[in-house]
N, C-alpha and C positions, 0 to 999 in steps of 0.2 A: 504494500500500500504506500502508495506517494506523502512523505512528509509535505507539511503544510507551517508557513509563516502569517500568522497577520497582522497588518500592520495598520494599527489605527481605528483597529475594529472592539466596539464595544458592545459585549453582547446582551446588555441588560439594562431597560429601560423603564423607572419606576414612573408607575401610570401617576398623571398631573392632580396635584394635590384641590381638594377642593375650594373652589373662589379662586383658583388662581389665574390670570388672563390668559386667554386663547390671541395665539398669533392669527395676527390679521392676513400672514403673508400663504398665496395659494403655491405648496409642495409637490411636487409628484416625486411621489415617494413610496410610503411603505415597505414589507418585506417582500423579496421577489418570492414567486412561489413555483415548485415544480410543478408536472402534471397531477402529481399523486394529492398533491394539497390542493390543487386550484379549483377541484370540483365544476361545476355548472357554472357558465360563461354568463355577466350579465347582457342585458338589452345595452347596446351603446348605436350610434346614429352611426350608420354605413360609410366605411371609409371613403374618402376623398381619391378620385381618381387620377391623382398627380403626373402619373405619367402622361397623360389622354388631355385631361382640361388644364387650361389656365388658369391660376387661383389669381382673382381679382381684386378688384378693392370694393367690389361690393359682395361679393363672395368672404370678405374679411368680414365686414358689418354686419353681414347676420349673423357668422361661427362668434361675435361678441355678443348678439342678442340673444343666442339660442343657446352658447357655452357650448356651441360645438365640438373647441377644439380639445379642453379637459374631461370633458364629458365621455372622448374618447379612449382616456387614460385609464390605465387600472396600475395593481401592483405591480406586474410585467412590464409598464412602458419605462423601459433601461436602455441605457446603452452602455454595453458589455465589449471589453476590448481585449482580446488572447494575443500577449505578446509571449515573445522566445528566439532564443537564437534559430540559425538554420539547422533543420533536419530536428527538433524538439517533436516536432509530432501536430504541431499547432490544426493546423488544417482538421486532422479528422475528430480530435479533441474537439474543436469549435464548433464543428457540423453538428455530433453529438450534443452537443451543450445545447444550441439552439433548439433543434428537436425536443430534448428535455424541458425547455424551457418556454416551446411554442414560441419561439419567437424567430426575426427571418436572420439568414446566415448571409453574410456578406464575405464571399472567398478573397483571400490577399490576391492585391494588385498586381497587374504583370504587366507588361511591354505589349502585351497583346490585346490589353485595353486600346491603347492606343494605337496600335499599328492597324487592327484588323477593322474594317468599319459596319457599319448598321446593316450592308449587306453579307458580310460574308467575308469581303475581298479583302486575302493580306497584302498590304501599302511594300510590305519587303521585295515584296516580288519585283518591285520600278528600282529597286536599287542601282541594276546595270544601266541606267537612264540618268543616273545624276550624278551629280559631279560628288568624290569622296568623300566632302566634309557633309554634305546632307543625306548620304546614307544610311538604312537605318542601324540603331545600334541598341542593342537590349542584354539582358544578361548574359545569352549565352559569348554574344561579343564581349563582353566585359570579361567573362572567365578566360578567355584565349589572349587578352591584349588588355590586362589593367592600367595602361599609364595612356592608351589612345585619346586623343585630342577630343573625341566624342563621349567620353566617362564624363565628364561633366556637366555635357546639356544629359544624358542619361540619367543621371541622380536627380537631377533638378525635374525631367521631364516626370521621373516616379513622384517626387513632392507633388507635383502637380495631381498626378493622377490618382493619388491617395488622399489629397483634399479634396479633389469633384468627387471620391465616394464618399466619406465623410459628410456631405454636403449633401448626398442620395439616401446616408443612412438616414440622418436628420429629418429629412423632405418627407420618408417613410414614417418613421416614428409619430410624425405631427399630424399626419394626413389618415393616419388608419388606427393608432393607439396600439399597435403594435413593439413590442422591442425590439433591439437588433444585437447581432454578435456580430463581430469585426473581426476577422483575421490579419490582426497587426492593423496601423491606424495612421493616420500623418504623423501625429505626434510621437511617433517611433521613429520615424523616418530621419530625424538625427543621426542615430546612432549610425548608421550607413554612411551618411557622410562624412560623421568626425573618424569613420576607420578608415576611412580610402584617403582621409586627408594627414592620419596621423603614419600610412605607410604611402604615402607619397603620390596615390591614383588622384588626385586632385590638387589645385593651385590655393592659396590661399585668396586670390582674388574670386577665384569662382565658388570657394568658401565660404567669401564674403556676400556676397551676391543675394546664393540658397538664402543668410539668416535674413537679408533686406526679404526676401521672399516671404519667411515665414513672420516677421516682423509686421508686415503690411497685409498678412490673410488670417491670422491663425487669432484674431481680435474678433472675428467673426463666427467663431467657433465655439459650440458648446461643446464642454470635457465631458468626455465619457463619467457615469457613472461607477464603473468597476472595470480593473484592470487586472488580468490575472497572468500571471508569469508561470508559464513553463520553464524551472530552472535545468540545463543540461551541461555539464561541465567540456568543456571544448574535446579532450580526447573522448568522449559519451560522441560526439557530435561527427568529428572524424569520422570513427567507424559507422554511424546512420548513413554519412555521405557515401560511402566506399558499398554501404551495400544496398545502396536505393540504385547506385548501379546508373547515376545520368552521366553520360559523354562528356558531358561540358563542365560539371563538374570533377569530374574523376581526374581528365587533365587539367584542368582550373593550373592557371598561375597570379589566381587573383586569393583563393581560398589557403594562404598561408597559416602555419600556426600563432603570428603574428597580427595576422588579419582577426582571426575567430579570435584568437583571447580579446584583441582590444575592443571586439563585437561586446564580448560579457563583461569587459572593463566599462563598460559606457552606459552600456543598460543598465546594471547595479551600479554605480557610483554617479552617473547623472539622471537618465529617463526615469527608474523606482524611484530614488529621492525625490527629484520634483513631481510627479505625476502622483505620488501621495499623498500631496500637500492640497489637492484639488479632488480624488476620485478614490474610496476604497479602491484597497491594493490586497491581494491574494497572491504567495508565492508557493509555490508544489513544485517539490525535487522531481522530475519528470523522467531520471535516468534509466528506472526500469519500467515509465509509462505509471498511469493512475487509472482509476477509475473517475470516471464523468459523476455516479451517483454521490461520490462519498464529496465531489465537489459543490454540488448543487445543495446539498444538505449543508454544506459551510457556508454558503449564499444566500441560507435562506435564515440563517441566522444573524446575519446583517442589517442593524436596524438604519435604514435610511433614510429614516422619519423625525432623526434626534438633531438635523443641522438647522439652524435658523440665518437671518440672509447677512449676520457677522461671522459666521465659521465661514472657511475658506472651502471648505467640502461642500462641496453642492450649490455652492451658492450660483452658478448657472442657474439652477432645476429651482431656485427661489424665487416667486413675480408675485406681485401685488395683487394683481388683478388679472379676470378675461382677457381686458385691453392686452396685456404685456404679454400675455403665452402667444394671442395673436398676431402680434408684431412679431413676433421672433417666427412662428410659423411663416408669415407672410416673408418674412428674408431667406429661407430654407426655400420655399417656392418658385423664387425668381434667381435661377440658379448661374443665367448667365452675368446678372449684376456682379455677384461674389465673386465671379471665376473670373472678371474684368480686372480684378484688384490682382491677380497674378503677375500685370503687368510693370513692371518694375524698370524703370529706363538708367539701366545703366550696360554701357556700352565700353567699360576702360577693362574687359575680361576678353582675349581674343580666342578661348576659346568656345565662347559662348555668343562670339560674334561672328556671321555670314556677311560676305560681299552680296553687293546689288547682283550682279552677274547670276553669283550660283543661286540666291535666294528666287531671282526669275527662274533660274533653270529648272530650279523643284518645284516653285507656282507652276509652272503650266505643264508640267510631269502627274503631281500629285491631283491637280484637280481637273484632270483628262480622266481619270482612275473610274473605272466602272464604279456608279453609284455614289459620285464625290461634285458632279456637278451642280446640283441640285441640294435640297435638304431632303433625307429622309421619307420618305412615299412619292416625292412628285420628279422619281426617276425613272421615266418611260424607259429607255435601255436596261433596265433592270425588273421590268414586271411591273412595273408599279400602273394601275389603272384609275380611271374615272380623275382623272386630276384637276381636271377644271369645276369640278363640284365639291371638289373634297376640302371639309369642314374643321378635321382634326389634321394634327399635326403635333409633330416631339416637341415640347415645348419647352423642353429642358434639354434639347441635343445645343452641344457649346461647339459646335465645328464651325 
């Protein structure tokens, strides 16, 4: 059985004494509950079909007058973050958890978020079409060539891509009263860069750059409610890699012994530190693997009910009023606004700078691409029908 750390967690809350005032401030909170405790679901008003419709601003006025959008909350609306080094096991642990938990599984980010698009069609394929500095570049590039001039916008482009889901879990949560589990989170997404930049795969100007990034996004973010560390000591983690058996891994000249310690030097010594100053933290020795039950049983002993809006836990999940959970919904909704603040203009980093030349080269490469002309359904070369009648539309696609 998996040891277990908690940190910050009080398990015992004496019920409020009588006459004594009632916080005016509205929580979502409570204890999270598995299936076995959750029993019979209440009546809540139909989730919000975020992906499909536009959330308006008259679509905000009623979820105020009707408490739409708390009304859709129960114990379960969490947001639950599985961090760990590589090869911990995170992935089917999380999948698991969620299921336990009823709530929806958000798989970690890849390069394939981005490369592959709304149809189908991977963007790697135009590689031999462009000139080499906007070719694509993803991990398994990274594990063959960690010092290439493309590791940089590759890190930055995962920041990115770990904030628009963050941004997807959120937009869920608020929209349908559902929780969510995250496999690894933006706010992990440090720890990757301060390694590639303490063993040399990055410049310290393009170092610089990422925190401008996170600096100017991460103010719009609410913290997860619980973070749960799969601990795995670096040799535990070698042998995962060696026998999960990936190519790109297995030669990796990026996955040094040097690399992975400073992966678990950074998690424990910077991400636990400060991320449990903001979100219950749960750490489980994970080196011979755990059980999922014996952790939901620690999670539900979790009172997330005891923070008020001067503790620094929770105080996100802390709003006054209707008014204020709706505003925060309504900025989760409008998803290309937020992803607008990624832009960060600084241009003194050359490798995170393209020439006019190659940047037209890959403009009119990249958006000749089957299904890239267009937005999402009104791509007649790709199937798409009835387009001059059509009503809906992705309203959250950021291309």
């Amino acid at each position: 059985m998996s040891g277990v750390f908690r940190i910050g967690v009080r398990l015992v809350k004496g019920a409020p004494a009588a006459g004594s005032p009632v916080s005016p401030f509205f929580i979502a909170a409570r204890n999270i509950s598995g299936k076995t405790l959750r029993g019979s679901k209440l009546s809540k008003p139909k989730p919000f079909p975020y992906l499909e419709k536009q959330y308006t601003a008259f679509n905000a006025c009623m979820d105020v007058l009707m408490k739409n959008t708390t009304s859709r909350f129960d114990e379960n609306t969490k947001v639950i973050v599985v961090d760990g080094p590589i090869a911990a096991g995170k992935s089917a642990f999380a999948k698991e958890l969620a299921s336990e938990l009823e709530m929806k599984y958000f798989p970690e980010v890849t390069m394939d978020n981005y490369y592959i698009n709304p149809y189908g069609y991977d963007m790697r394929q135009l590689d031999p079409q462009l000139p080499v500095n906007m070719q694509s570049f993803d991990v398994s590039k990274f594990h063959q060539n960690p010092t290439h001039r493309n590791v940089a916008t590759f890190q930055v482009r995962m920041l990115v891509e770990r904030f628009s889901q963050y941004i997807d879990a959120l937009a869920h949560l608020f929209s349908t009263g559902e929780g969510v589990v995250l496999d690894r989170s933006a706010y992990s997404d440090f720890v990757f860069m301060e390694a590639m930049f303490r063993n040399g795969y990055i410049s310290k100007g393009a170092r610089s750059v990422y925190y401008d990034i996170v600096k100017n996004t991460f103010c719009d973010l609410m913290k997860p409610h619980l973070v749960i560390y799969l601990d795995v000591p670096v040799n535990v983690v070698k042998d995962r890699i060696k026998k999960r058996a990936n190519p790109a891994e297995a030669s990796s000249k990026a996955l040094t012994d040097q690399y992975l310690k400073d992966i678990e030097t950074i998690y424990k010594q910077q991400y636990l530190k400060d991320i449990s100053t903001h979100a219950e933290l749960l750490i489980y020795d994970w080196s011979d693997y755990g059980e999922t039950e014996v952790v939901v049983e620690d999670i539900e002993r979790i009172d997330f009910d005891r923070f008020d809006k001067d503790d620094p836990k929770m105080r996100d999940w802390v709003m006054e009023n209707e008014e204020d959970w709706t505003e925060a919904r309504s900025k989760y909704m409008n998803k290309p606004d937020l992803m607008n603040s990624l832009n960060v203009p600084r241009f003194d980093v050359p490798e995170l700078t393209v020439s006019p030349d190659d940047f037209k080269a890959w403009y009119d490469v990249w958006f000749s691409a089957p299904g890239m002309q267009y937005r999402k359904g009104y791509n007649e070369e790709c199937g798409d029908t009835g387009i001059l009648t059509k009503m809906k539309t992705d309203f959250r696609n950021t291309l």
